[in-house]
C-alpha positions, 0 to 999 in steps of 0.5 A: 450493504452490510456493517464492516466489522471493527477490529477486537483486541485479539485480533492483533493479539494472534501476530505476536511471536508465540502464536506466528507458527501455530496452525490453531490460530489459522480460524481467527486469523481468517476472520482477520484476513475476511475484515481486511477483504470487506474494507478492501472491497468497499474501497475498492468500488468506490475507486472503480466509480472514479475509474481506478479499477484495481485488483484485491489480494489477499496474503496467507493466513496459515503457516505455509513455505511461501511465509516461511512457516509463520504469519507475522501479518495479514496483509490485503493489496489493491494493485494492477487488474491481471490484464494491465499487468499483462500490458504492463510486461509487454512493455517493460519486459517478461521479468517485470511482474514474474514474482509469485506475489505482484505485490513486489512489483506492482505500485498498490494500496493495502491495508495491514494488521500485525501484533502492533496495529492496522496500516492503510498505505500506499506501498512501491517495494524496491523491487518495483523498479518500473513505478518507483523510477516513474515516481522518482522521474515525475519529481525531477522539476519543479512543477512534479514536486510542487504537485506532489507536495499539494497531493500529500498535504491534501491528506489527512492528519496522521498520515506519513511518508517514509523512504525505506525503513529509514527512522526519519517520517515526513509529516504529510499535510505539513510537508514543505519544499525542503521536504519534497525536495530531500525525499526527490534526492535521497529516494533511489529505485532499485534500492529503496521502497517508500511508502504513504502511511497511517497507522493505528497503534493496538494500544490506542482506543481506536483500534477497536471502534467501530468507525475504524473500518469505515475509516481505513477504507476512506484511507486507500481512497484518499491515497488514490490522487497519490497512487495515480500520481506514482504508479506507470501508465500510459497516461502517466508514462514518466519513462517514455516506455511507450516509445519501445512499442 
């Protein structure tokens, strides 16, 4: 298999402001968008082999209407196969999953680079209605939270978990009762995103090292207990959707 390649300092480098809407950056920022994809899918098989079959995406790496004409990230996605989200609108509905990108819509792992450094994340957009009201109903007793509480302290050191864009961040292993219990009140679907994050500041030394890319797909697979625990599906069905078949 070959080497994931570590990151280089310009590849964070061509995010910033002055370089989003110039056309001359679109070759770096592929090779950017090639690195995420290879760490992507090493993580990828590595979920399949423990049954989480999931479907990479990859966002644009050119100026283009769809960005409004500026690349301010590259983004790679692990969400639903097209054949679960296919199940998945018959259930919930048509309009579920209509978005041009399913990102929106759809629970799922990414990895990011913008001019302030890397993220691995699980990410619910608000818009993702159907899997952040699930997350928010598999808190709704004692046991869900307790479980949920065990899923992120079993992360590792660093990573977090943010209702939104709020300031507040909770410190994942170290998170308590109290905790898991103010995220279960204050997270309301439909209005809020939330995300399970770790970043990697591009000022930091480990921006460039060589493990980073090793790491950061031991990241999206550490997230899966969480991503299994949040996303809706007919062995996670904290809607009861199943009952509209």
């Amino acid at each position: 298999m070959k080497a994931l390649e570590p990151f280089e300092a310009r590849d964070y480098a061509v995010f910033e402001e002055a370089y989003q809407k110039n056309p001359d950056y679109d070759a770096h920022r592929l090779r950017v968008r090639r690195r995420l994809a290879a760490i992507a899918e090493e993580a990828r098989g590595k979920l399949g082999e423990h049954g989480l079959r999931l479907e990479r995406r990859d966002s644009l790496h050119r100026p283009f209407s769809f960005n409004r004409g500026r690349v301010v990230a590259q983004w790679v996605y692990l969400l639903r196969e097209g054949k679960d989200r296919k199940a998945f609108r018959s259930i919930v509905g048509p309009e579920v999953g209509a978005d041009l990108d399913p990102a929106f819509q759809n629970a799922h792992l990414c990895l990011s680079v913008d001019e302030g450094g890397v993220e691995a994340a699980l990410r619910v957009h608000k818009e993702a209605w159907v899997d952040a009201q699930n997350w928010k109903n598999a808190l709704g007793d004692g046991p869900g939270r307790q479980g949920f509480q065990q899923l992120l302290n079993a992360l590792p050191e660093g990573f977090g978990l943010r209702i939104h864009d709020w300031k507040k961040v909770y410190d994942c292993p170290k998170a308590n009762r109290d905790d898991v219990e103010e995220f279960a009140k204050y997270f309301t679907p439909g209005e809020h995103g939330a995300r399970v994050f770790r970043s990697i500041a591009r000022t930091g030394p480990g921006a460039i090292a060589a493990e980073l890319p090793s790491r950061l797909a031991e990241d999206l697979v550490a997230l899966a207990p969480l991503y299994r625990f949040v996303a809706w599906s007919p062995a996670n069905d904290r809607l009861r959707l199943r009952s509209l078949d």
